[in-house]
C-alpha positions as CSV (number, residue, x, y, z in Angstrom):
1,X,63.1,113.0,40.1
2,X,66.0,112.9,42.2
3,X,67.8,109.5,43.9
4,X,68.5,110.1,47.5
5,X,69.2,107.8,50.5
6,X,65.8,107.4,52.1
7,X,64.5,109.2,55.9
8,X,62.0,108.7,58.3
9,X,59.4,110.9,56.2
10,X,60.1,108.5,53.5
11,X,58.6,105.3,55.4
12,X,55.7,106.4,54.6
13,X,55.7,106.2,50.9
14,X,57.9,103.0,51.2
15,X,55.2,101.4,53.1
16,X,52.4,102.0,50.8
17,X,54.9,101.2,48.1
18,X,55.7,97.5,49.6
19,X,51.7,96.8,50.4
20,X,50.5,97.2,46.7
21,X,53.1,94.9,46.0
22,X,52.4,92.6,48.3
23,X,48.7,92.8,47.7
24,X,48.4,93.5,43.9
25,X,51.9,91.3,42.5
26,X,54.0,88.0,43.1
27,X,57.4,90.5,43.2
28,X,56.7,90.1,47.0
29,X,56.1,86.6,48.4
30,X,54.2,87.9,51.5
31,X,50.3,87.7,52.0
32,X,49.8,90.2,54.9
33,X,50.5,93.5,55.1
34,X,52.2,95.9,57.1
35,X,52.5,99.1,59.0
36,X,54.7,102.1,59.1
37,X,56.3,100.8,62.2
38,X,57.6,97.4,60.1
39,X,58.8,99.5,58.1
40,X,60.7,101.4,60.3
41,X,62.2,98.6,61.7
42,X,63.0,97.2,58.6
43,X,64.7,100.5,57.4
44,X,66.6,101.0,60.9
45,X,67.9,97.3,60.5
46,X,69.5,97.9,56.8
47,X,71.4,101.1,58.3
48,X,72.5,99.7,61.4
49,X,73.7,96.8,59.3
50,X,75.8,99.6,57.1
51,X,73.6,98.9,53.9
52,X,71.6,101.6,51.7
53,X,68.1,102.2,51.2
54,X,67.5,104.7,48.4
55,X,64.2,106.2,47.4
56,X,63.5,107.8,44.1
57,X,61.6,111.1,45.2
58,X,59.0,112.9,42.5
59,X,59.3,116.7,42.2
60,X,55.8,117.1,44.3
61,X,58.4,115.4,47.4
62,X,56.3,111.6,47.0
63,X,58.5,108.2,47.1
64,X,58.0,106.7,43.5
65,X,59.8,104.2,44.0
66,X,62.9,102.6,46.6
67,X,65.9,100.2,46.4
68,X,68.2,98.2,49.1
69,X,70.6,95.5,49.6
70,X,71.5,92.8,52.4
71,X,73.1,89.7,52.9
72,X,72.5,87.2,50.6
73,X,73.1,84.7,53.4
74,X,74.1,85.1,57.0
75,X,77.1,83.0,56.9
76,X,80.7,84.6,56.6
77,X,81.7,83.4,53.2
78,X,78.9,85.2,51.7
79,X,80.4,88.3,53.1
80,X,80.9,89.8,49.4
81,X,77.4,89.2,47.9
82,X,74.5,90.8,48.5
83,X,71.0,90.3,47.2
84,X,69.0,93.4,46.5
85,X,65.2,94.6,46.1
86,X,64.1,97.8,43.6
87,X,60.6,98.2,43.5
88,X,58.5,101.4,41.5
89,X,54.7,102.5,42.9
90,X,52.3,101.2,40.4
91,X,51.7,104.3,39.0
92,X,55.5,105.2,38.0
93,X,56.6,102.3,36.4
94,X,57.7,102.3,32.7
95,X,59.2,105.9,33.1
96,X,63.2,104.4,33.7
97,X,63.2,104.7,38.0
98,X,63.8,101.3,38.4
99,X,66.6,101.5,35.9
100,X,67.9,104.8,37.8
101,X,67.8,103.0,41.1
102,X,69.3,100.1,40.2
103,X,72.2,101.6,38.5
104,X,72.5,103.5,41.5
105,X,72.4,100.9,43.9
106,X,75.0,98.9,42.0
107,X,77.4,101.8,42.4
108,X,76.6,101.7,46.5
109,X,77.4,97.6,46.4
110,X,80.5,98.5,44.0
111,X,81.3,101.3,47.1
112,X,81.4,99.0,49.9
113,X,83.5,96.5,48.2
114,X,80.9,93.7,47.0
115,X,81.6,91.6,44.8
116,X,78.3,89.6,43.3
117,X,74.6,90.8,43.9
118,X,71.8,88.3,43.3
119,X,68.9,89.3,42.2
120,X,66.0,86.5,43.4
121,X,63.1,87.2,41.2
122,X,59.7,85.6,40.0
123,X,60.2,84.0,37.1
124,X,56.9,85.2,35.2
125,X,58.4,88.7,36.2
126,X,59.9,89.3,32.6
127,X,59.9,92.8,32.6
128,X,62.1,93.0,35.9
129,X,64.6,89.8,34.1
130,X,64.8,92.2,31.1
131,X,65.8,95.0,33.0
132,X,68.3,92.7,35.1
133,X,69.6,91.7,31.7
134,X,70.1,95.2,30.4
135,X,72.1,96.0,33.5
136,X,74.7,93.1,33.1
137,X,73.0,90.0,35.1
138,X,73.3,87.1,33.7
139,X,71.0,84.1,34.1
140,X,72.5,81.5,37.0
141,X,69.5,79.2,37.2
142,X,65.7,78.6,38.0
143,X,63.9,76.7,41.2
144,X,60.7,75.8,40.2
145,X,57.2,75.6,42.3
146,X,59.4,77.1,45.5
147,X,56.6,79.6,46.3
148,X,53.2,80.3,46.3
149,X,50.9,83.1,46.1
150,X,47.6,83.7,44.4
151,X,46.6,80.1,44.4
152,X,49.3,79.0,42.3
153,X,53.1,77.5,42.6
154,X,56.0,80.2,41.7
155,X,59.1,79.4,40.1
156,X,62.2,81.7,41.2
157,X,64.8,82.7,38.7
158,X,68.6,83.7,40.3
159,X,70.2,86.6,38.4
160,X,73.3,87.6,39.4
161,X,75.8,90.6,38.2
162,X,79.8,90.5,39.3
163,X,80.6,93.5,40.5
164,X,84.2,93.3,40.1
165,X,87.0,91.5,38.7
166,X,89.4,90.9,41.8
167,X,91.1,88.2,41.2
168,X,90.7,86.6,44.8
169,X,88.6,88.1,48.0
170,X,91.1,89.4,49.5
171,X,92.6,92.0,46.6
172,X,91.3,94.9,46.1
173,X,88.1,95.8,44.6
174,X,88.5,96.7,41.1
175,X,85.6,98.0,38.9
């Protein structure tokens, strides 16, 4: 398995990756699904905004699994945090790629100088907290019944891992 920034035969394999989820999990809170096109767009839109999307390739060349990061909101003073995504097909998970992604996309948010990245997840979704947890996130709070999917209310737990310890934005990153 290697990690490598994702291409355009990778959309592919993102795309069917993103519709399980959204079909078969509450990691996604989305009830239609999409095309390759959306996905596309979606993948043109994180470069042309300068952020990564990484795929986690298997050694018979298939996407197992893809990770990115944006804003965490459009307004200025958020310019140093970015929320991210990491998501594993369902046939790969357990085996560490989500781990290996992550780790990896913390060292792309450490690259560009960020200095907090959220992670916004379902809070029945223990196995993803307990990964978070392992990585260094720590527990900043809970919004309950926010979402829905399934028939049923979703509470959302905020995770969220400094990056760095500069003492004010405007110093220099330091890891």
């Amino acid at each position: 398995m290697i990690i490598r920034d994702a291409v355009a035969a990778d959309i592919g394999g993102i795309t069917d990756i993103y519709n399980h989820a959204v079909a078969h999990t509450a990691a996604i809170w989305n009830d239609a699904l999409v095309d390759t096109a959306n996905r596309a767009a979606w993948h043109a839109d994180r470069l042309r905004l300068g952020y990564p999307v990484l795929v986690a390739i298997g050694d018979d060349g298939s996407v197992l699994g893809y990770a990115t990061f944006g804003d965490w909101r459009p307004h200025d003073g958020y310019r140093h945090t970015v929320e991210h995504s990491v998501y594993v097909r369902h046939d790969a998970r357990g085996g560490g790629l989500g781990e290996a992604l992550m780790r990896a996309l913390i060292d792309r948010a450490r690259g560009l100088g960020k200095h907090v990245m959220v992670a916004g997840i379902e809070a029945g979704n223990l196995a993803s907290i307990r990964l978070h947890t392992k990585l260094g996130f720590v527990d900043v709070g809970r919004l309950p019944e926010v979402g829905t999917k399934f028939g049923r209310w979703l509470d959302l737990a905020f995770l969220q891992l400094t990056l760095d310890n500069r003492p004010t934005p405007d110093a220099s990153p330091a890891t």
